[in-house]
C-alpha positions, -999 to +999 in steps of 0.1 A: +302-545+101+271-520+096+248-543+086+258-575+115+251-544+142+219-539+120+207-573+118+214-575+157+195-547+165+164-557+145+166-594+155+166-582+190+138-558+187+119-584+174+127-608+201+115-583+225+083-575+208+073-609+203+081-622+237+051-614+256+030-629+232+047-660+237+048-661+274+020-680+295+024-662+330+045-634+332+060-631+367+055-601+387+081-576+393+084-568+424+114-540+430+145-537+413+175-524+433+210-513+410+238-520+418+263-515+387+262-472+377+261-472+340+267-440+321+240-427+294+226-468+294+205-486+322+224-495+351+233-537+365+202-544+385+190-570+408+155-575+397+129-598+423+096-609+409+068-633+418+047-660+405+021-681+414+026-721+411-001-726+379-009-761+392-010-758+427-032-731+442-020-716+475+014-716+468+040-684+455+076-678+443+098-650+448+130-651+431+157-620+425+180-625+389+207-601+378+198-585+345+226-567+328+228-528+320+247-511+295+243-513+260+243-552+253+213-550+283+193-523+266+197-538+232+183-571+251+216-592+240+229-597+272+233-631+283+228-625+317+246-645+344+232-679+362+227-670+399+192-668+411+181-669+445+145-689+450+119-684+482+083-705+476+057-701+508+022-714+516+003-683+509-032-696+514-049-730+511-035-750+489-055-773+459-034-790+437-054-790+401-038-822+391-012-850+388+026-839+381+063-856+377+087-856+400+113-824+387+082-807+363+086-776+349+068-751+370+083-718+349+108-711+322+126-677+312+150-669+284+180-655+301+204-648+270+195-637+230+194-677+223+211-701+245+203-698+280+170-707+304+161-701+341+139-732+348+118-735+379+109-771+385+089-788+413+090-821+431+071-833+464+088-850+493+061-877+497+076-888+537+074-850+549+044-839+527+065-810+514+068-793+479+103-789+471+109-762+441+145-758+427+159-729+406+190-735+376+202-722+342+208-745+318+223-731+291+227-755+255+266-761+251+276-763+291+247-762+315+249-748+346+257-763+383+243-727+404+212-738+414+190-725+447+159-745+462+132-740+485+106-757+498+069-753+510+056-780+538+019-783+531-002-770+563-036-769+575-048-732+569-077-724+584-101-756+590-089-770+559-066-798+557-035-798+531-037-827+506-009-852+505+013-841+478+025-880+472-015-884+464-007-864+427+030-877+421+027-896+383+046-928+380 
């Protein structure tokens, strides 16, 4: 039993230490608000960050997750629960860099030890010119239906015209 709590531990801390290195672009916290009081371990939070769309300039995601206190959360063996809440906004002209599929992965983040991943994908709506982006868990036995999307009509900003989303759709 010692040495399974062991093994955990270590695993974990290694997870943890090597997971920066193998992100691309971390999202930015934002503000964390608790809402579970945990005694001598962090508390339940709700935790909202920010990224920027890598392939599409001009456009920015705010999403809030739950991450789980007490021990299993400090340890970082939580698996932490599917709902997410998603917001993307025009947040300056926008340049898409290249084409894309219809559902790509725009962001991924672990969201248990092993088993579980927040994806964020994106799609265009080529008759309203609008970037839809869509939020779920999938997790390897069960997947998950909570899901949240949002999307981002693409508007003039300034003098500059938006380009047509439908222009960089891959076949």
């Amino acid at each position: 039993m010692r040495f399974r709590t062991a093994a955990i531990l270590f695993l974990s801390l290694c997870m943890q230490s090597a997971a920066p290195a193998l992100a691309n672009d971390e999202p930015d916290l934002i503000f964390k608000k608790s809402t579970v009081w945990k005694f001598l371990t962090p508390d339940h939070k709700l935790a909202t960050y920010a990224i920027d769309d890598p392939l599409i300039d001009g456009v920015s995601c705010h999403f809030t997750v739950p991450e789980k206190g007490g021990v299993s959360g400090w340890l970082g063996v939580a698996e932490e629960v599917s709902d997410v809440s998603l917001a993307c906004r025009q947040v300056g002209p926008v340049q898409i860099k290249e084409n894309f599929e219809q559902g790509e992965e725009m962001f991924r983040q672990g969201r248990s030890f092993m088993f579980k991943k927040m994806r964020i994908v994106r799609g265009c709506d080529v008759k309203r010119n609008t970037l839809v982006y869509m939020v779920y868990s999938d997790k390897l036995i069960e997947g998950s239906p909570k899901n949240s999307t949002s999307t981002v009509p693409l508007m003039p900003w300034g003098t500059q015209e938006p380009p047509r989303c439908g222009d960089y759709l891959e076949s």
